[in-house]
N, C-alpha and C positions, 0 to 999 in steps of 0.2 A: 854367406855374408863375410867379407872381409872389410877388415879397417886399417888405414896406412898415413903417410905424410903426404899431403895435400903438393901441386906444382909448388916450384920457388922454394921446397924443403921449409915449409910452413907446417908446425904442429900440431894444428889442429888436427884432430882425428874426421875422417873421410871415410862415408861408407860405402859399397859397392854391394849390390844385389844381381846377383848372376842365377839365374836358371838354363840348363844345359842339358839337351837330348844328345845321346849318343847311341848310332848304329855301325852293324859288323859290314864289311862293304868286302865285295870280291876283288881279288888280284886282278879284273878286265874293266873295275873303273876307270873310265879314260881319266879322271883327275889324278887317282892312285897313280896309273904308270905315267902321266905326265909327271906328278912330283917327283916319282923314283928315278926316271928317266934325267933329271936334269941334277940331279944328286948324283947319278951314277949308278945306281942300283936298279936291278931287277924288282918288278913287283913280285914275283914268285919270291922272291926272296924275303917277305912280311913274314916273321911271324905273327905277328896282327895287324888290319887296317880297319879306321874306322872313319867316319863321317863325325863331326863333333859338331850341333848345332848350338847357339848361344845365344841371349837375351841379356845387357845388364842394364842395371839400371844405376846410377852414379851420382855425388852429388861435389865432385872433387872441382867442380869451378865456380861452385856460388850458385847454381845454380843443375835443376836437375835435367842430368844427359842420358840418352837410350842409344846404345849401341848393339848390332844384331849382326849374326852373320853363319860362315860356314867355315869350315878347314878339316880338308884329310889329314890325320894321322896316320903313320905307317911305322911301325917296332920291327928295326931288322935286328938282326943276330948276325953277330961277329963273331969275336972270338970265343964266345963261352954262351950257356944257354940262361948265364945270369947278367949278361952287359950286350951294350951290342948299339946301332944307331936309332935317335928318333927325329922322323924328318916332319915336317908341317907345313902341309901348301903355302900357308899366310895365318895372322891375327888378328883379332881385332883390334891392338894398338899400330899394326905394320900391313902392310897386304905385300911381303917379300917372303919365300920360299927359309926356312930355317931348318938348320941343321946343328943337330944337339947330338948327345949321347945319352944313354941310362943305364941305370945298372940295380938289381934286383939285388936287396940284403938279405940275409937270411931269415930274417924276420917278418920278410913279405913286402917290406917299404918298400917299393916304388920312387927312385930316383932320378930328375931329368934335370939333366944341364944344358945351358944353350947361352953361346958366346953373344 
């Protein structure tokens, strides 16, 4: 459950109900080495890929929206075995190929940036 500011930077708070399977997918996914391939990267080069399926459910227009869908993730390793790139087919706000970075703190967080 997340809560945020509604379009038009209105206040009201806005809920989002997201249910999310996620599985581990082989380096010979054709979606895997299409994403990596158009990023530059080798799928061999994952250190993880996965398949992220998603469900939410929304009510940030007035009214309630269902949005569903699919996107490979892929965790490459760069320069250290703690930062490295994370690429994703599409979103459910975009269906355009992204390209982020992340980086692992010592404390285990999990960090991803994407311009």
């Amino acid at each position: 459950r997340m809560t945020g500011v509604g379009p038009g930077g209105c206040d009201l708070p806005k809920e989002v109900f997201s249910t999310l399977r996620i599985e581990a997918i082989p380096s010979s996914d054709p979606e895997l080495q299409e994403t990596c391939t158009a990023a530059g990267y080798l799928p061999e080069s994952c250190a993880a890929a996965l398949r992220v399926f998603w469900r939410a459910t929304s009510d940030w227009d007035g009214h309630v929206t269902v949005t569903q869908g699919d996107t490979v993730v892929a965790v490459v390793k760069t320069t250290s075995d703690r930062e490295g790139v994370l690429l994703r087919s599409r979103g459910y706000a975009e269906a355009v190929l992204s390209v982020g970075t992340w980086e692992m703190l010592p404390d285990g967080s999990f960090l991803s940036f994407t311009e």
